[in-house]
N, C-alpha and C positions, 0 to 999 in steps of 0.2 A: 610338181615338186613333191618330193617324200619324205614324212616327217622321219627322221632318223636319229638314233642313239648314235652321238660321232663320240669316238675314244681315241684321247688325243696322248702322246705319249711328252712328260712336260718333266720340266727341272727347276732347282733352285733359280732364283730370279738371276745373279750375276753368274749362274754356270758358265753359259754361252762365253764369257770371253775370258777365262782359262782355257777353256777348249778349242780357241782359236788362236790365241798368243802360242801355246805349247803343243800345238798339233802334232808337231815332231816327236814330242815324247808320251801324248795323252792319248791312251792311259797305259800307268805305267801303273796299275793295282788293280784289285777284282773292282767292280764296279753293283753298286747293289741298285736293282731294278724294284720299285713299292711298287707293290700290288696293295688299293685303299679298301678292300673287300676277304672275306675270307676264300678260298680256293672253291670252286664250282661256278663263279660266273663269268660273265664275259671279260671283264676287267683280268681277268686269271687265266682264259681261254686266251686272249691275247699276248697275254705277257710271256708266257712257257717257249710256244714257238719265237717269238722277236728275243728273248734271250737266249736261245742258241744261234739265232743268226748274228746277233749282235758280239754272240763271245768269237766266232767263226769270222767274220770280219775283221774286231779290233785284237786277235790276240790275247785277251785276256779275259778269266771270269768272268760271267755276268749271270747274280745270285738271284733270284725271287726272292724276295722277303714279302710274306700277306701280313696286312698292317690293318686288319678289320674293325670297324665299328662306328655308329655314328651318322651311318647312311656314309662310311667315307673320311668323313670328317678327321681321327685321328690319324688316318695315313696322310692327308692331305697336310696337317699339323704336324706331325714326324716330318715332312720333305721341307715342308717350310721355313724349321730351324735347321736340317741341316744344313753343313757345312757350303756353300754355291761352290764347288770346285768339279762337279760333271761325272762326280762319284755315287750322288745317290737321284736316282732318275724316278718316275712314275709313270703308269700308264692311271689316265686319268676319264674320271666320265663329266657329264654336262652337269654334276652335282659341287663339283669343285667349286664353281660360280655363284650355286644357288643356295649352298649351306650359309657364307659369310651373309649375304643378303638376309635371308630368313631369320639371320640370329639376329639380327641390326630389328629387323620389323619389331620382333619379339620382346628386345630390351635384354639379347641376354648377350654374353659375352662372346665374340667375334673371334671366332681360334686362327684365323690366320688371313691376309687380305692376295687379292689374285695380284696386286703387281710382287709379290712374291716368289711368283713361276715365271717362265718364259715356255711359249708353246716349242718340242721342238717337232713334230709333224703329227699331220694327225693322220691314224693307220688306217680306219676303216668306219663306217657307219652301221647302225643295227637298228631295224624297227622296232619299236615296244610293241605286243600285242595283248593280249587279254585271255587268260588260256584257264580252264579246267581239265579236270580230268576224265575220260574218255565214257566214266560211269558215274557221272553226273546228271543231272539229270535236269539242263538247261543243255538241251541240243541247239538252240540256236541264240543268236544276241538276245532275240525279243524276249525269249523265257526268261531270261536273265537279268533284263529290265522289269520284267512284268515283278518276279519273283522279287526283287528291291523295293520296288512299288508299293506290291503288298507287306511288305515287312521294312520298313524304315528306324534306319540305327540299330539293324538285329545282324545283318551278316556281312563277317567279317574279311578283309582280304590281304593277304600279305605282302610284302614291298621288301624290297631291298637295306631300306633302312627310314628315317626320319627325314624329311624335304631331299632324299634321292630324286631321283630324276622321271622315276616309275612312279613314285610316290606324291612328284608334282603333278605328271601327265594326269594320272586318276582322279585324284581330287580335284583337278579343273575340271575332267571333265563331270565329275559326279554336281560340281556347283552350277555349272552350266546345266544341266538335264534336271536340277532341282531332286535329287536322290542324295540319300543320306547313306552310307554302309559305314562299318567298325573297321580302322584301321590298325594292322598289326603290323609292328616293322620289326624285319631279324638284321644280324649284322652283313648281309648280303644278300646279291644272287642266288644265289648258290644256297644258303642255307632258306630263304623266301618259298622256291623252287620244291625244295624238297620236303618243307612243308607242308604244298598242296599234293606233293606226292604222297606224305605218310599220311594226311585226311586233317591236317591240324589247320588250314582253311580252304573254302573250296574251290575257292578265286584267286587268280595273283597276274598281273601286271607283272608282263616281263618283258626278255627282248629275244626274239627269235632264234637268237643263236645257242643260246642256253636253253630253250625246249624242243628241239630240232630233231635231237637222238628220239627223245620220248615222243614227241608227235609219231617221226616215223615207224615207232616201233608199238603204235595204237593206242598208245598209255594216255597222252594229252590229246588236247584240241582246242584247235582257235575259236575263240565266238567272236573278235573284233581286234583289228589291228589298226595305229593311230595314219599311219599313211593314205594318203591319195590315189596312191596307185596301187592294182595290183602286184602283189609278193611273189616270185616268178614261182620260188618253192610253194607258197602257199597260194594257190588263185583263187580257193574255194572262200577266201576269209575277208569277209567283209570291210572294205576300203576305209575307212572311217568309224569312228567312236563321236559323233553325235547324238545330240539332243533326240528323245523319243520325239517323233511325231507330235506338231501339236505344243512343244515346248517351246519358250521363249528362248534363242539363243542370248548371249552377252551382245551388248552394244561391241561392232568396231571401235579400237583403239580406246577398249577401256583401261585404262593401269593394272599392270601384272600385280599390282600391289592390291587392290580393290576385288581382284578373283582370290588372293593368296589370303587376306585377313581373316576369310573364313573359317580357314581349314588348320592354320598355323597355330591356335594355341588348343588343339582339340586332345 
């Protein structure tokens, strides 16, 4: 099985039945699609194209609006008060789930709960992988653990935003392998990305499809991807983000909440 970023495309929680009472006339006005990130990542790479097919189908508008910040969080909180009537939609990541969660752990305030949404499909999956830049000078995973090892709480890497879904995947794994790095979170993909492009860090946790261009065009490169399988684009990138050698992995069916308290108020 392969671990995957699924991006699911969701709505206000009673949408679903205005849009099946009035199907006959729904929609009869533009329809605004949240994008919960700023423009450049996947959550945005997906929304562009399903908004033209979706205007091309229903007949009417259907706007992007990017609603960035928070790992997420304020677009996820914009869909949740609007209106439930099938007018304002999202495409949504695995962080939807994990932000309300994380703020509950934390003590701080819960900006919106998931029976608020209703899924209405989910469009596609995406593997997070682990990428630098191709003048880096960790050519393989191992440098790259080694290089943590000897430097612990010194380098930095960047995410998508705060308890995003890149931002969980790392820090598990980093609490698992017993390595400490700095985290830095932007309000996106897309601005995370660009980042380690302009040198501002030299790591980042991402998802394949957002460094795709850059890999193929020698800029990036993989040192580890979170899946089981090989990446049919990527074969050369190693299966799994495990514990170095020699490390203690986590007990089976320890509480996500006992890997997360680590990392959560850092």
């Amino acid at each position: 099985m392969r671990r995957r970023e699924f991006i699911t495309l969701v709505a206000g929680a009673a949408a679903a039945g205005p849009i099946i009472a009035h199907a006959h006339t729904y929609p009869s006005r533009t329809v605004t699609l949240v994008v919960p990130f700023p423009p450049g990542g996947v959550a945005d790479y997906a929304a562009r194209p399903l908004a033209a097919h979706l205007a091309d189908t229903l007949g009417q508008k259907v706007v992007v609006e990017n609603k960035g910040g928070a790992g997420g969080g304020i677009g996820h909180a914009y869909v949740a008060r609007a209106e439930p009537d099938g007018y304002t939609i999202m495409t949504a990541l695995p962080s939807l789930a994990v932000i309300p969660e994380g703020n509950r752990l934390a003590g701080k305030p819960v900006p919106y709960e998931m029976d608020q949404f209703v899924p209405l499909a989910r469009m596609f999956a995406d593997p997070p992988i682990l990428a630098v830049k191709n003048s880096s000078p960790w050519n393989a995973f191992g440098d790259f653990i080694a290089a943590v090892k000897a430097n612990p709480g010194q380098i930095p890497y960047g995410t998508s935003g705060h308890l995003g879904t890149v931002h969980l995947a790392m820090e598990m794994f980093l609490n698992a392998a017993q390595l400490k790095m700095v985290h830095v979170p932007y309000q996106g993909g897309g601005p995370s990305f660009n980042a380690l492009l302009s040198d501002q860090v030299p790591v980042v946790p991402t998802l394949a499809s957002t460094a795709k261009g850059q890999i193929d065009a020698g800029n990036v490169r993989i040192l580890a991807q979170w899946g089981t399988e090989r990446l049919p684009h990527f074969p050369h990138a190693p299966t799994r983000l495990s514990p170095p050698q020699g490390q203690q992995r986590p007990r089976r069916g320890s509480p996500f909440w006992i890997a997360a308290r680590s990392w959560l108020w850092r």
